[in-house]
Residue frames relative to the residue before (quaternion, step in Angstrom):
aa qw qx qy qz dx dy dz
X 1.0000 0.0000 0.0000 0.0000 0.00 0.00 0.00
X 0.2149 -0.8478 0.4848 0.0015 3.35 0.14 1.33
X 0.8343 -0.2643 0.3508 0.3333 3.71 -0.74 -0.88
X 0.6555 0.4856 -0.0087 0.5783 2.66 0.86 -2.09
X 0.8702 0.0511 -0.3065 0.3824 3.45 0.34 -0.72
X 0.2867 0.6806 -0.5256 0.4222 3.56 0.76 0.76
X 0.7122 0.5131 -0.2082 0.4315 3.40 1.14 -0.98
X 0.5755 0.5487 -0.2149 0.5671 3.29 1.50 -0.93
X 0.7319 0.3895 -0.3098 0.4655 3.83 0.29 -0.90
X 0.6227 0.5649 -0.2368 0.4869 3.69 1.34 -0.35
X 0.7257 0.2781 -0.3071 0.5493 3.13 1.39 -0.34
X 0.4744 0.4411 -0.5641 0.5121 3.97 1.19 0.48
X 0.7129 0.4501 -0.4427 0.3054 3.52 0.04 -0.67
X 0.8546 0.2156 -0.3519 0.3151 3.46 1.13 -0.15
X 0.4462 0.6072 -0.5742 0.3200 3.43 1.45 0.90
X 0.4782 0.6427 -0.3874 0.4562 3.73 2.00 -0.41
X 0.6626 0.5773 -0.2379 0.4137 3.46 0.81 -0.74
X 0.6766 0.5075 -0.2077 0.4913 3.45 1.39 -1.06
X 0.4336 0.7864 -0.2096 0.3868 3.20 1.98 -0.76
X 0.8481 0.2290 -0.1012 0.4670 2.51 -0.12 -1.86
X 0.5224 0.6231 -0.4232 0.3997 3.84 0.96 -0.55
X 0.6161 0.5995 -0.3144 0.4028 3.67 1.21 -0.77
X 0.7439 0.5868 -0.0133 0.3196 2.86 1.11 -1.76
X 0.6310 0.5631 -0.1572 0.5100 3.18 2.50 -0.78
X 0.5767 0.5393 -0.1997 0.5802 3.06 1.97 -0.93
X 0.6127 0.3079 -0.5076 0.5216 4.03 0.84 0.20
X 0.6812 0.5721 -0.3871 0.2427 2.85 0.27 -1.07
X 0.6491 0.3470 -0.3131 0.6001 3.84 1.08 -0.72
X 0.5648 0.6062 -0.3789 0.4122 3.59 0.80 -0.13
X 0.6418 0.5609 -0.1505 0.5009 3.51 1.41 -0.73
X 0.7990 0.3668 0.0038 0.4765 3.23 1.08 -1.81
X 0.4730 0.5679 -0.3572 0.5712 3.58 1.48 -0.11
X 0.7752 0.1720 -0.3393 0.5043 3.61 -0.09 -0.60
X 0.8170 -0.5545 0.1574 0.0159 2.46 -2.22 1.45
């Protein structure tokens, strides 16, 4: 686990992170209204 990929696994965890945060905000965005 060099650098490089320390840098890489840091930058999936936060495009997953941006994901799923995206994915939480339709979904209650969908399922909230009446």
């Amino acid at each position: 686990m060099g650098p490089t990929t320390d840098v890489a696994v840091a930058h999936a965890v936060t495009v997953v992170a941006c994901a799923a945060e995206t994915v939480v905000e339709t979904w209650t965005a969908v399922f909230a209204e009446p």
